[in-house]
Legacy VTK file of the C-alpha trace (Angstrom):
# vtk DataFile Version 3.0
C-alpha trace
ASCII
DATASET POLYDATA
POINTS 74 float
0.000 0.000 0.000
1.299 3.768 -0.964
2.528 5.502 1.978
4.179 8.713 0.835
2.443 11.644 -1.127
4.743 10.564 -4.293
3.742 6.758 -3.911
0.233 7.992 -3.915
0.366 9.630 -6.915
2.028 6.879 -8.658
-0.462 4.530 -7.586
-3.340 6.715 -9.020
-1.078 7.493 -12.604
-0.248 3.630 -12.604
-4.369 2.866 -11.543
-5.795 5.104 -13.908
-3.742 3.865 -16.833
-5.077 0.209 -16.494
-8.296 1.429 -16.221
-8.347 4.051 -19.518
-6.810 0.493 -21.240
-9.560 -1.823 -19.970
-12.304 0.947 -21.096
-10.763 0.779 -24.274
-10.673 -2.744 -24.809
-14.336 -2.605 -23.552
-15.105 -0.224 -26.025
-13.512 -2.414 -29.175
-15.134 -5.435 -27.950
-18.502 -3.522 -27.541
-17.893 -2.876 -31.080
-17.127 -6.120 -32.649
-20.615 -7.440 -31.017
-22.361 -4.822 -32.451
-21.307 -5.748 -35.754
-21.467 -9.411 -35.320
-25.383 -8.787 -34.173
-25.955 -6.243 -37.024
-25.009 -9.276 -39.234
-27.101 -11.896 -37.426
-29.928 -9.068 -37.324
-29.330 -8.776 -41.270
-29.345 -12.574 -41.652
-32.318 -13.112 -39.787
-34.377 -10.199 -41.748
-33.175 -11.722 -44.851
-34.758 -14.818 -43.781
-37.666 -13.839 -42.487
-38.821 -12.306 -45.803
-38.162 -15.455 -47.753
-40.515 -17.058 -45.175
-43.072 -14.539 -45.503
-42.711 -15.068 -49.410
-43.228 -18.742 -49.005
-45.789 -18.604 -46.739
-47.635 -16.447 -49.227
-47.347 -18.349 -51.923
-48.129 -22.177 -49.813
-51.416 -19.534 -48.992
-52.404 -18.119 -52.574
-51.628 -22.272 -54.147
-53.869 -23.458 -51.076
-57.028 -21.251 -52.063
-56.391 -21.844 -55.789
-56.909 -25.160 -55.166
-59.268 -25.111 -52.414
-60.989 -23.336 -54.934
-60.963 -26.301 -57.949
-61.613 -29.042 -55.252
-65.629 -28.493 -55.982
-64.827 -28.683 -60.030
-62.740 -31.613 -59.523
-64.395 -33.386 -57.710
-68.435 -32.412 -57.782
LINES 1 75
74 0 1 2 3 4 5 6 7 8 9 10 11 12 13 14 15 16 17 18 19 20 21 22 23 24 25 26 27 28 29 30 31 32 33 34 35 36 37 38 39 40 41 42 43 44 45 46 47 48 49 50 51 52 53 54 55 56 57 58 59 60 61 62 63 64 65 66 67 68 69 70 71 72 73
């Protein structure tokens, strides 16, 4: 533990320096996960509209021929 004035301010130099480095590592890492989850996010968006499209188009062949059932078959 700092005893003197000068070994107190040394400590606090030395203590504030590791902590500006971790913030900054923090801050690159914060970073990188936003841009891996703005690629997952894009991804996922991507899919969901080919699912939507599919979905769409099961639903418009389902009425067509839920619609030609009768003709068919009455």
């Amino acid at each position: 533990m700092p005893t003197t004035l000068e070994e107190i301010r040394l400590w606090i130099a030395n203590h504030d320096g590791r902590i500006d480095a971790w913030w900054h590592q923090q801050h690159e890492w914060n970073r990188d996960i936003e841009d891996r989850f703005q690629k997952v996010t894009e991804r996922l968006s991507a899919l969901e509209r080919k699912v939507m499209y599919m979905a769409g188009l099961a639903a418009a062949g389902g009425a067509i021929v839920g619609q030609q059932i009768p003709n068919i078959f009455g």
